[in-house]
C-alpha positions as CSV (number, residue, x, y, z in Angstrom):
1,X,11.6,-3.1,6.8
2,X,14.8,-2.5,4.6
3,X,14.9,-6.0,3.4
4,X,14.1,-5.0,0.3
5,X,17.4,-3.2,-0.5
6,X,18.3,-6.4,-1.8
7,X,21.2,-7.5,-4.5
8,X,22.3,-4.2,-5.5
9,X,23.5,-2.7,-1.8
10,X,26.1,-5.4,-1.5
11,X,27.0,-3.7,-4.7
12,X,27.3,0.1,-2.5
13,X,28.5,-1.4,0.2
14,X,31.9,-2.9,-1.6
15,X,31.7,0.7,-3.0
16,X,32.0,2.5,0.4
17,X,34.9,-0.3,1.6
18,X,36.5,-1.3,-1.9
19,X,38.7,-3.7,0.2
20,X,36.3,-6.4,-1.3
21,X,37.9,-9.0,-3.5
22,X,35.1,-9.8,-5.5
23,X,36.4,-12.9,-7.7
24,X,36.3,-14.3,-3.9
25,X,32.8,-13.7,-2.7
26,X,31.2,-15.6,-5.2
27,X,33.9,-18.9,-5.1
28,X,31.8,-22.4,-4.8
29,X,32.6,-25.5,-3.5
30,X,34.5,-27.4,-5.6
31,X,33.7,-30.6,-3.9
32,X,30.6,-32.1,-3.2
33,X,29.6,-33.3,0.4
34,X,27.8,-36.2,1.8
35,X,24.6,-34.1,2.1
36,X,24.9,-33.0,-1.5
37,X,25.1,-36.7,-2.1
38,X,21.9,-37.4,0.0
39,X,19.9,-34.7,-1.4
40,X,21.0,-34.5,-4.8
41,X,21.7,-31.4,-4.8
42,X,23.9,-30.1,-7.7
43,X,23.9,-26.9,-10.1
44,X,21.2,-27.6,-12.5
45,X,19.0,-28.2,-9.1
46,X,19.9,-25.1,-7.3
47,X,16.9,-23.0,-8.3
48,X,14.1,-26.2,-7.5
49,X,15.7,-26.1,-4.3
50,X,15.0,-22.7,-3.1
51,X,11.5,-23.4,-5.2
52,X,10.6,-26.1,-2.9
53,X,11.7,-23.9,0.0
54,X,9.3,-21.5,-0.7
55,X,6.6,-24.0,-1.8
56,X,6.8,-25.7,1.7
57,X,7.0,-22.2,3.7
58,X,3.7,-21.2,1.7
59,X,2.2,-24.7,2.7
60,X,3.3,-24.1,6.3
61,X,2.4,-20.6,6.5
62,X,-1.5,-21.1,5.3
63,X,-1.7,-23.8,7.5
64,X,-0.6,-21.8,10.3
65,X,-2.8,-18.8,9.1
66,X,-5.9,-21.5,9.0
67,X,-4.7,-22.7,12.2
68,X,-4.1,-19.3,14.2
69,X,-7.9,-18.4,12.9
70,X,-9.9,-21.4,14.4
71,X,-7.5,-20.4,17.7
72,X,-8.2,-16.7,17.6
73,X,-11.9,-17.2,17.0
74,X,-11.9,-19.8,20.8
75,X,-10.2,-16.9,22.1
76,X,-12.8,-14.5,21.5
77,X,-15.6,-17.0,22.4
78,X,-13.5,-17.8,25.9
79,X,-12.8,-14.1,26.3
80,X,-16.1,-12.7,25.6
81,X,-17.2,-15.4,28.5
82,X,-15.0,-14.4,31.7
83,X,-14.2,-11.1,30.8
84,X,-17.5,-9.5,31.1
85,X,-17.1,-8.3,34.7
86,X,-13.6,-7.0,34.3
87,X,-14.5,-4.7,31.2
88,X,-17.8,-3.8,33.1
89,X,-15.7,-2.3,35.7
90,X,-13.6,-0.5,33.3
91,X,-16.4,1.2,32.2
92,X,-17.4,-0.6,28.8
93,X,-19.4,-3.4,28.1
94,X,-18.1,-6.8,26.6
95,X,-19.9,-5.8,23.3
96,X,-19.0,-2.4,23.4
97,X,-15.3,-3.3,24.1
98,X,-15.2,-6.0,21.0
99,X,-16.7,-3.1,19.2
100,X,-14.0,-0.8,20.1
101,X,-11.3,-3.2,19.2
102,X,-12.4,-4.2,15.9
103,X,-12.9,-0.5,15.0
104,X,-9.7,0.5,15.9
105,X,-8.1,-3.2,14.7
106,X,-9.7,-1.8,11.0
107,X,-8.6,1.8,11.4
108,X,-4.9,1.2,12.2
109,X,-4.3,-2.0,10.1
110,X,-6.1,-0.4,6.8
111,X,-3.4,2.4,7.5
112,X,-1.1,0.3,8.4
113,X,-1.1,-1.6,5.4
114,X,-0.6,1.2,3.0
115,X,1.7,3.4,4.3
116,X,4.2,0.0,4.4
117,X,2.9,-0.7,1.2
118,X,4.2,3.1,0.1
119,X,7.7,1.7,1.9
120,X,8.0,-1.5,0.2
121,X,7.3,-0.4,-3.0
122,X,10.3,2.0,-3.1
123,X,13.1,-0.3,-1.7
124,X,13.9,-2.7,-4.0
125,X,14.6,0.0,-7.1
126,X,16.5,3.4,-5.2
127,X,19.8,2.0,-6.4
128,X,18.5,0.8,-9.5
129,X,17.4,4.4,-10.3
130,X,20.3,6.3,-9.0
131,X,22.9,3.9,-10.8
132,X,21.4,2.8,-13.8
133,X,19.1,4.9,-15.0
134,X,20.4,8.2,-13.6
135,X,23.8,6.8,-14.1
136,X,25.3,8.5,-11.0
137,X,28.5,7.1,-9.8
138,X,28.9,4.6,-6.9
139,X,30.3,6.8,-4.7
140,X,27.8,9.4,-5.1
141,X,25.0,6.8,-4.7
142,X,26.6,5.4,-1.3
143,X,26.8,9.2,-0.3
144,X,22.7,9.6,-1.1
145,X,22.4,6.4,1.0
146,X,23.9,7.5,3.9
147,X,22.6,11.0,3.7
148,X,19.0,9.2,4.4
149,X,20.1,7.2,7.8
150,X,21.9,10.4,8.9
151,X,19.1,12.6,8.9
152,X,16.6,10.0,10.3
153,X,19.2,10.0,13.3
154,X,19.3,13.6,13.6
155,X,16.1,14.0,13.4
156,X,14.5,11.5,15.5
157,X,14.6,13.0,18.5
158,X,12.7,16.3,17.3
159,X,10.4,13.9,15.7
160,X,9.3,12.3,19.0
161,X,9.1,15.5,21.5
162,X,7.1,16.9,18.3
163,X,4.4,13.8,18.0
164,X,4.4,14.1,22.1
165,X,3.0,17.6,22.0
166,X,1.4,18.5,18.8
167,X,-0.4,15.1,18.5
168,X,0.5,11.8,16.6
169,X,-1.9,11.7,14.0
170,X,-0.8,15.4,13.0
171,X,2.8,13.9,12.6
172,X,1.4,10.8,11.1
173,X,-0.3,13.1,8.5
174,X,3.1,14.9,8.3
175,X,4.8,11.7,7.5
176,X,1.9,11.7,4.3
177,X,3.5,14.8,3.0
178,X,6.8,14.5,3.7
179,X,7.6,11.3,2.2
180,X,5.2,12.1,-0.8
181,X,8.0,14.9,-1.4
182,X,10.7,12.4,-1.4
183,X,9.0,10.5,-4.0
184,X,8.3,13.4,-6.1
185,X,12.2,14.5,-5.5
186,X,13.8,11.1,-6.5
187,X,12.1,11.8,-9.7
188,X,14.5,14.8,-10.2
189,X,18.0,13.5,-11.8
190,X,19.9,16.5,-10.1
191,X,21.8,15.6,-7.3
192,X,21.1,18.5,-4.6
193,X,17.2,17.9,-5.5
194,X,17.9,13.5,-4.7
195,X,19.9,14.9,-2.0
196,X,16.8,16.7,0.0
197,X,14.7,14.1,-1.6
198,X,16.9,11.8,1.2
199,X,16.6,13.6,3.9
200,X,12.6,14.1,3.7
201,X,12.8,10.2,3.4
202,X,15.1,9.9,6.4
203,X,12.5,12.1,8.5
204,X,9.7,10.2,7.1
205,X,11.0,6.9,8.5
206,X,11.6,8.4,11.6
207,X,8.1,8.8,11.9
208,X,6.8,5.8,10.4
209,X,8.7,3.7,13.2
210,X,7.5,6.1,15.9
211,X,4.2,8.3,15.6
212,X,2.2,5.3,14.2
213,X,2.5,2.8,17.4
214,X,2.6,5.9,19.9
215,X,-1.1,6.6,18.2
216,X,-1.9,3.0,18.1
217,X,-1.0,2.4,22.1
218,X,-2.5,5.8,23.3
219,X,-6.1,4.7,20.8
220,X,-6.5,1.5,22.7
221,X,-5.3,3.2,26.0
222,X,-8.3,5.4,25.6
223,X,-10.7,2.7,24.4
224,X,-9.8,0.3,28.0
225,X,-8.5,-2.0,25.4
226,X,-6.7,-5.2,27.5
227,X,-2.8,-5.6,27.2
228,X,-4.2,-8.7,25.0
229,X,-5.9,-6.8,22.5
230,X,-3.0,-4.7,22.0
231,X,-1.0,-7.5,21.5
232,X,-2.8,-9.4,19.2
233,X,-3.3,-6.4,16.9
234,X,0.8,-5.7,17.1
235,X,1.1,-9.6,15.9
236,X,-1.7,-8.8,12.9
237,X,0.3,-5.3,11.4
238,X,3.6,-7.4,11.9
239,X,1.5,-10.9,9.7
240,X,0.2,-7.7,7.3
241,X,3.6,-6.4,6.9
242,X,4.6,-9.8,5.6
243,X,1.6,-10.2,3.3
244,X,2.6,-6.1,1.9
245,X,5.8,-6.9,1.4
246,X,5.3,-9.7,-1.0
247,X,2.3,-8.1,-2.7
248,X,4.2,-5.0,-3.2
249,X,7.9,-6.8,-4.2
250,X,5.6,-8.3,-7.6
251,X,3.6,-5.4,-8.4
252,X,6.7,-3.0,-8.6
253,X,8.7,-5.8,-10.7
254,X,5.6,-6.1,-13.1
255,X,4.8,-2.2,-13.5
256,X,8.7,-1.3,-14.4
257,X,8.5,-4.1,-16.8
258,X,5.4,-2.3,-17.9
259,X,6.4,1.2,-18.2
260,X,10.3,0.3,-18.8
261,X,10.9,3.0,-15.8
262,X,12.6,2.3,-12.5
263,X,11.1,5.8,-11.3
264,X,7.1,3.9,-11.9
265,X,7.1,2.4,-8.3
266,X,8.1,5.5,-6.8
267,X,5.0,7.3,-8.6
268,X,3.0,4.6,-7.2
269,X,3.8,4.8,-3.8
270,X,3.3,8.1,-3.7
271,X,-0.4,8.0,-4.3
272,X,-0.4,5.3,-1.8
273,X,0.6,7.9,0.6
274,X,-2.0,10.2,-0.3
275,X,-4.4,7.7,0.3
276,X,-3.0,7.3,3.7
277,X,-3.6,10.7,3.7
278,X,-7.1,10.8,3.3
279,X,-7.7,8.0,5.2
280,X,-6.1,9.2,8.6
281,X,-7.5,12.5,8.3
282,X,-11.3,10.9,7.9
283,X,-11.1,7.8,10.6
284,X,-8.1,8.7,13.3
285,X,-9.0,10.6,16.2
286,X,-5.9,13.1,17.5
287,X,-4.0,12.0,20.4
288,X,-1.2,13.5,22.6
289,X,1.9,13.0,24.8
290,X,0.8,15.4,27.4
291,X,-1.9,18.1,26.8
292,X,-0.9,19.8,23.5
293,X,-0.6,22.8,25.4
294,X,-0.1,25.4,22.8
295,X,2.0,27.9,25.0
296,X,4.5,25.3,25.4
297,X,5.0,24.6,22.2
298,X,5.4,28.7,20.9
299,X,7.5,29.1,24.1
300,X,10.0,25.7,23.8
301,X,9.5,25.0,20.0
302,X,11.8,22.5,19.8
303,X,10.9,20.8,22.7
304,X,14.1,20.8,24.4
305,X,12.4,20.8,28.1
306,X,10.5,17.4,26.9
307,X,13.6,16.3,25.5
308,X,16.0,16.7,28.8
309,X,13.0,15.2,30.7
310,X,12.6,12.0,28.3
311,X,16.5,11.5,29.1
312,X,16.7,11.4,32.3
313,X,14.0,9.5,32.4
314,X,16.0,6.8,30.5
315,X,18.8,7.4,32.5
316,X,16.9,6.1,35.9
317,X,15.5,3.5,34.4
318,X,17.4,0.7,33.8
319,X,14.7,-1.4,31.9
320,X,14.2,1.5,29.5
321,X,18.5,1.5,28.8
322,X,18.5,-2.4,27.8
323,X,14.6,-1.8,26.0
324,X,17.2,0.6,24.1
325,X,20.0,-1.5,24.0
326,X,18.0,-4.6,22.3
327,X,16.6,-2.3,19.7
328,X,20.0,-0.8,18.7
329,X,21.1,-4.8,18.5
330,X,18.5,-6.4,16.8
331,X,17.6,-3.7,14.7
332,X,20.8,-2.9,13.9
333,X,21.9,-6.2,12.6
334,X,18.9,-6.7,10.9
335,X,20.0,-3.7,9.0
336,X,23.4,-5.2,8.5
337,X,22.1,-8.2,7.4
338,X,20.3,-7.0,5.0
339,X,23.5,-5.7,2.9
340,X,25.5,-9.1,3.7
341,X,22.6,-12.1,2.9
342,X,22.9,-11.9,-0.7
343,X,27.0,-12.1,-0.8
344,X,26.9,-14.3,2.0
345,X,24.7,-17.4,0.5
346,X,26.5,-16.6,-3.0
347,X,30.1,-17.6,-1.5
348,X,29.1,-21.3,-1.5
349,X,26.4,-21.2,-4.1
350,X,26.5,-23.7,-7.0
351,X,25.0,-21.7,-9.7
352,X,25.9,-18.7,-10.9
353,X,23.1,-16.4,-10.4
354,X,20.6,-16.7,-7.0
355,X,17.0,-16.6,-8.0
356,X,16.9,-13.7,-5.3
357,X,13.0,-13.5,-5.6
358,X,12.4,-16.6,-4.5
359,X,14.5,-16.1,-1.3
360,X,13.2,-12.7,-0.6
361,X,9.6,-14.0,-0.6
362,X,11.0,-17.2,1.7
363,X,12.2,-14.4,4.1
364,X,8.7,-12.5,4.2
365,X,7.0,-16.0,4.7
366,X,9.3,-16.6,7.3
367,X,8.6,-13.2,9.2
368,X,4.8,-13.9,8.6
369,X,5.4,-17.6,10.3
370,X,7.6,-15.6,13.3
371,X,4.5,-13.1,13.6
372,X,1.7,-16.0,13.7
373,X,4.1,-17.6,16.7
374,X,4.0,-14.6,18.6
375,X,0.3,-14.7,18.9
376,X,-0.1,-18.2,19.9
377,X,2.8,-17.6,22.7
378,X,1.9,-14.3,23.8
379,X,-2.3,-15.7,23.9
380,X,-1.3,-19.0,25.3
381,X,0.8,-17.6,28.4
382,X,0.0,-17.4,32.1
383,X,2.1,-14.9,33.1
384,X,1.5,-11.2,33.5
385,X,1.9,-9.0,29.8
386,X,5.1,-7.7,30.9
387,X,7.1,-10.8,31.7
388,X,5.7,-12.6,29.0
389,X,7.4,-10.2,26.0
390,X,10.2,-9.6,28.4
391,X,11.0,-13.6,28.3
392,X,9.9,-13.3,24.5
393,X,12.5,-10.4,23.7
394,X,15.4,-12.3,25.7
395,X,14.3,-15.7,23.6
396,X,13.9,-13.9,20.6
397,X,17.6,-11.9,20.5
398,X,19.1,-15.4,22.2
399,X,17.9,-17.0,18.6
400,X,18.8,-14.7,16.5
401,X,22.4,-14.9,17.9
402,X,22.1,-18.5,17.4
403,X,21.3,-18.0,13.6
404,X,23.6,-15.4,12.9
405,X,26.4,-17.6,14.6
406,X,25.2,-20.8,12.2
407,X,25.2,-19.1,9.0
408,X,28.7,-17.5,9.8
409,X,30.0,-21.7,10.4
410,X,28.4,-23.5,8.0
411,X,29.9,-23.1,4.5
412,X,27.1,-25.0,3.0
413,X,24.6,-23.0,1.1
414,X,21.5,-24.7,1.9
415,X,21.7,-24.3,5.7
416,X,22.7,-20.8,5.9
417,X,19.4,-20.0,3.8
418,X,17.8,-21.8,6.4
419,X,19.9,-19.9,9.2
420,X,18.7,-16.9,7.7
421,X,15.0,-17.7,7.4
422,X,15.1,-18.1,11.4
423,X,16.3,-15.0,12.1
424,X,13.9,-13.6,9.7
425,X,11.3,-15.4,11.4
426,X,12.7,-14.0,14.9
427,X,12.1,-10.4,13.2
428,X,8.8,-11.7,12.8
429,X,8.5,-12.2,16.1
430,X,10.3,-9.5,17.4
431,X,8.6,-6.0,16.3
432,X,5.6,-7.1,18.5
433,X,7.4,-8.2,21.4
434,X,9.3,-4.9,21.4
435,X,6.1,-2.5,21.0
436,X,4.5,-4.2,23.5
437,X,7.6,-3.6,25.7
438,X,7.7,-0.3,24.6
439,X,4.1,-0.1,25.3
440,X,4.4,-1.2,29.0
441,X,7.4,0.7,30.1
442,X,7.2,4.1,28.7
443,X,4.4,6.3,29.9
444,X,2.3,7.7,27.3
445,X,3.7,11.5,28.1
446,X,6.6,10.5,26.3
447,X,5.8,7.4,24.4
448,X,6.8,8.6,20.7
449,X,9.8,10.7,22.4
450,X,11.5,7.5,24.0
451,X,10.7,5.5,20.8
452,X,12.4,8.4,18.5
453,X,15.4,8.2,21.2
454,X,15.9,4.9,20.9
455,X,16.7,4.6,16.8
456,X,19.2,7.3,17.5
457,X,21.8,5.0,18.7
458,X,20.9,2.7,16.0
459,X,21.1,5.0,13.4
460,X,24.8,5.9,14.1
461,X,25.6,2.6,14.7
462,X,24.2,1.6,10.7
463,X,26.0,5.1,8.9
464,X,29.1,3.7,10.7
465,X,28.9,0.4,9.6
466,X,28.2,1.5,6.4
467,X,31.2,4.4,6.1
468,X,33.8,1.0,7.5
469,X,32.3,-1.4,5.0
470,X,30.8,-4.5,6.3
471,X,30.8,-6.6,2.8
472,X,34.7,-6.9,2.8
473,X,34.2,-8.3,6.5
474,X,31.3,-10.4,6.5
475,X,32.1,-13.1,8.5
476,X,33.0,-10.7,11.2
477,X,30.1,-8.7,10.9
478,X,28.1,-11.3,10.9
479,X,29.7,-12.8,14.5
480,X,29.8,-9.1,16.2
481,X,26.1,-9.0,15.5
482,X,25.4,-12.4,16.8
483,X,27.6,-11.6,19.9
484,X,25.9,-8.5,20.0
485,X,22.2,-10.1,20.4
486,X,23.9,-12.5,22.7
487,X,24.8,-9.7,25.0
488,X,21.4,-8.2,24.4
489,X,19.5,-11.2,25.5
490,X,21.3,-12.0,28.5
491,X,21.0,-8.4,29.7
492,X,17.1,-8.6,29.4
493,X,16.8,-11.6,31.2
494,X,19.1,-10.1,33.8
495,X,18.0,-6.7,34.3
496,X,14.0,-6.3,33.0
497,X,12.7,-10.4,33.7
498,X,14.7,-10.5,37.2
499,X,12.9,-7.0,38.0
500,X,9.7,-8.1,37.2
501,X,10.2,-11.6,38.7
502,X,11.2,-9.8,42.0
503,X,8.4,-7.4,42.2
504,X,5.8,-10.3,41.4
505,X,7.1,-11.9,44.5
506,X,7.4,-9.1,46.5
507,X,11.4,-9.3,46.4
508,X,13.2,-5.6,45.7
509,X,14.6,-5.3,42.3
């Protein structure tokens, strides 16, 4: 979601580790290789390169969108013919159930849609606005940066236990509000004012990545909605994401060329969020983590009772510590990587300036292509719902490590950008995989509590990063993370696709 801090980080990050020698992370190759003898490519072809990348990524992506409806739309037919005495049984007719899912499907996605749109539109001007039009220091704009994962750590685990008892659509409405404030705070050039503004925003996005799927897996929960359903809309928010993100990176570049303000997008999003607003509070229908019992909450209002309980439950559950392990992994190096991609493609490059538009939007079309997969593999499989995303999250991390490990050795330009279009396309992939494992191991009592817990870890593990530098060792952040998702992948397939395995056969875990 953070891939749009793009360019300028690498800029904070050689701030927070000054170690960087920076006449060295933009050397080229002096010498041209057989491939850049076969292609043609040279300096004054640089830019038509990553052109033609995107051109053939939008080719392949409509073609797969084209392709993924005519597929969907045999699904339904198929669906709507042998499923009519399984829904019956469940207490809703096949009509009524299509009903239900396209209803909710519209509800969620429409929200969906523009509260990331409100995210997006932010993430690719905060430094630009700190540094160059508020003309803060570096160090002062690396310390607003980390002040804003710190308190989404901090505060995630409140957030959870408090979408668990006083209802996720209250905290999604919360999340409205709150981040509405950050907006209007970043518009403050006084530092304590940006400071809070952070911390509102570090709330907010503990919340965003929480409260919105707990709602969304309770919803179809309540409606008798298949593990299918819920799948395929997780692989649609994931393709809207995409589709967001690029709409939303060219509207914010062409209304601060407009208004000649970086602060314009931030003024934008925040009547997105108000629209969110509005829209949740007319067409989303209040859903809990137990029974919103009121005395509980005046009595514990912090939840810590919930809290020990979600722990332990963790604890005794070894499926739920690697579901936590791969998310602290992936998601951590995707964090990482966003910081390192820019200085890491410009080391070889053969032109002085990357057109970083043009490989942002191959990034997003990449994650769309990685989202369109998932649905074809999760809606083409045999096996049962779990094992199928458990063998999806394994392949998934097992990939990414692959990438990660190509684009650390390979100096050439051209085939780390490809290298890091997989793994954006694995991040495609991956955010429905993960909810629906998320979805299928935690109980709903403490859905958003366990999903809070889980970006705790992940959290600390990005401030650190950040407060050691990772630009001045990018190599070697770049093969930790790979290792990393190595280790994660192998420990799914060992511990949650072997239990599942041996209780399909009747085996003990």
């Amino acid at each position: 979601m953070t891939a749009s801090l793009i360019g300028p980080l690498t800029t904070l990050v050689d701030t927070i580790s000054p170690a960087c020698e920076h006449e060295n992370c933009t050397s080229s190759a002096s010498t041209p290789t057989v491939l850049d003898t076969l292609v043609g490519f040279d300096m004054a072809r640089g830019n038509r390169f990553y052109e033609f990348q995107l051109l053939w990524l939008s080719i392949g992506c409509l073609v797969a969108l084209i392709a993924d409806r005519q597929a969907a739309a045999g699904r339904r037919r198929l669906a709507a013919k042998d499923s009519r005495e399984e829904r019956a049984e469940g207490g809703l007719s096949s009509a009524g159930s299509a009903s239900a899912l396209a209803a909710l499907t519209k509800q969620y996605l429409l929200v969906y849609a523009i509260v990331m749109g409100a995210d997006w539109l932010q993430g690719p001007y905060v430094y630009s606005l700190y540094r160059e039009q508020y003309e803060f220091p570096e160090r002062i704009v690396a310390i607003l940066f980390v002040t804003g994962f710190m308190s989404a750590g901090l505060a995630a685990p409140l957030i959870g236990v408090w979408a668990d008892q006083h209802g996720r659509k209250r905290l999604c409405l919360v999340f409205c509000f709150t981040y509405t404030l950050a907006c209007l705070c970043i518009l403050v050039p006084f530092l304590p004012i940006l400071l809070i503004g952070r911390v509102l925003g570090g709330i907010s996005t503990s919340i965003l990545f929480s409260a919105f799927e707990s709602w969304l897996v309770s919803a179809a929960s309540s409606h008798a909605l298949p593990q299918s359903d819920l799948s395929t809309i997780m692989g649609r928010a994931t393709l809207v994401n995409g589709l967001v993100a690029t709409g939303a990176g060219v509207f914010s570049n062409q209304l601060v060329g407009f208004t000649g303000s970086f602060a314009s997008p931030f003024i934008a999003s925040g009547g997105l969020l108000i629209l969110a607003w509005a829209v949740i509070r007319g067409s989303w229908i209040e859903n809990y983590g137990g029974s919103g019992d009121v005395a509980s909450a005046v009595s514990d209002p912090f939840q810590l009772g919930r809290l020990r309980v979600a722990l332990r439950i963790v604890s005794d559950d070894p499926r739920l510590l690697v579901l936590g392990l791969t998310q602290t992994c992936f998601e951590g190096s995707m964090y990482l990587f966003v910081f390192l991609w820019v200085p890491s493609l410009q080391e070889f490059s053969l032109m002085g300036l990357l057109p970083l538009g043009y490989i942002f939007s191959s990034f997003m079309l990449s994650m769309m292509l990685g989202s369109i997969l998932y649905t074809y593999l999760s809606s083409a499989s045999t096996e049962t719902s779990l094992l199928t995303h458990a063998k999806l999250s394994s392949a998934v991390c097992a990939l990414s490590a692959l990438a990660l490990a190509v684009s650390v050795s390979q100096p050439d330009e051209r085939l780390r950008f490809w290298a890091f279009c997989v793994f954006e396309a694995c991040v495609g992939l991956y955010y429905p995989v993960q909810g629906m494992l998320r979805s299928t191991l935690i109980a709903n009592e403490h859905r958003a509590t366990l999903s809070s817990l889980f970006r705790v870890p992940l959290n600390v593990f990005v401030v650190v990063s950040l407060l050691t530098g990772v630009s001045s060792a990018r190599s070697a952040v770049l093969t930790a993370s790979s290792l990393m998702l190595a280790f994660s992948s192998i420990m799914t397939g060992a511990v949650i696709v072997n239990r599942v395995e041996n209780v399909a056969t009747g085996n003990r875990p």
